[in-house]
N, C-alpha and C positions, 0 to 999 in steps of 0.2 A: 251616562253618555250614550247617545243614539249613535250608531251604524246602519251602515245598508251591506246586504250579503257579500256584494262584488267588491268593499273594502276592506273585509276580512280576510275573503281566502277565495280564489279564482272558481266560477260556476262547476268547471270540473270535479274540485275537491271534497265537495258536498257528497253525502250519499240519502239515502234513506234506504230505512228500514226495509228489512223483506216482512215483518207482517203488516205492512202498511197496504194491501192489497195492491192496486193499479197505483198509490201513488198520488194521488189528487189531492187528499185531507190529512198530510200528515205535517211531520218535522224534517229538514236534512238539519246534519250535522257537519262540520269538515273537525277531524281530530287534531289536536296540538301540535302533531309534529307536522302540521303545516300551517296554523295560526298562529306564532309565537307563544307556542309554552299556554296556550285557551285551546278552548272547544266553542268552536264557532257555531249557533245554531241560529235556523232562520225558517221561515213558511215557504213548502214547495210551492203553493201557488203563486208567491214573487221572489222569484229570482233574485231581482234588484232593491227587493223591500226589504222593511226593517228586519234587523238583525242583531243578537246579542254576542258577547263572549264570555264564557264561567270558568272557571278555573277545574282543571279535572278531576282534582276529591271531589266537588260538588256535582258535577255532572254525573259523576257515579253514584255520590249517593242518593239523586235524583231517579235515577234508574232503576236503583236497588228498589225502592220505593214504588216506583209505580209499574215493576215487572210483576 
């Protein structure tokens, strides 16, 4: 199932990374306890563009992985 960011979780709620330097090439995230129990991730350069939701064991062990 396709989304777009701003269905998920409001542009606020997103962050990115701080070693994502300025920001331009990376991921935001918005965490579950404001996308319904998901981890909402999408591309900083659209805003409004597609976007996923994963469930949080998996997001973690996505992290675990590629930290």
């Amino acid at each position: 199932m396709a989304f777009n960011a701003q269905g998920l979780a409001p542009e606020g709620d997103f962050i990115v990374s701080s070693y994502s330097g300025n920001g331009n090439n990376c991921i935001k995230m918005a965490g579950p306890t404001l996308t319904h129990g998901y981890v909402a991730v999408c591309d900083s350069k659209h805003d409004n563009g597609p976007a996923f939701a994963i469930q949080p064991k998996a997001w973690k062990a996505f992290i675990s992985f590629v930290a």
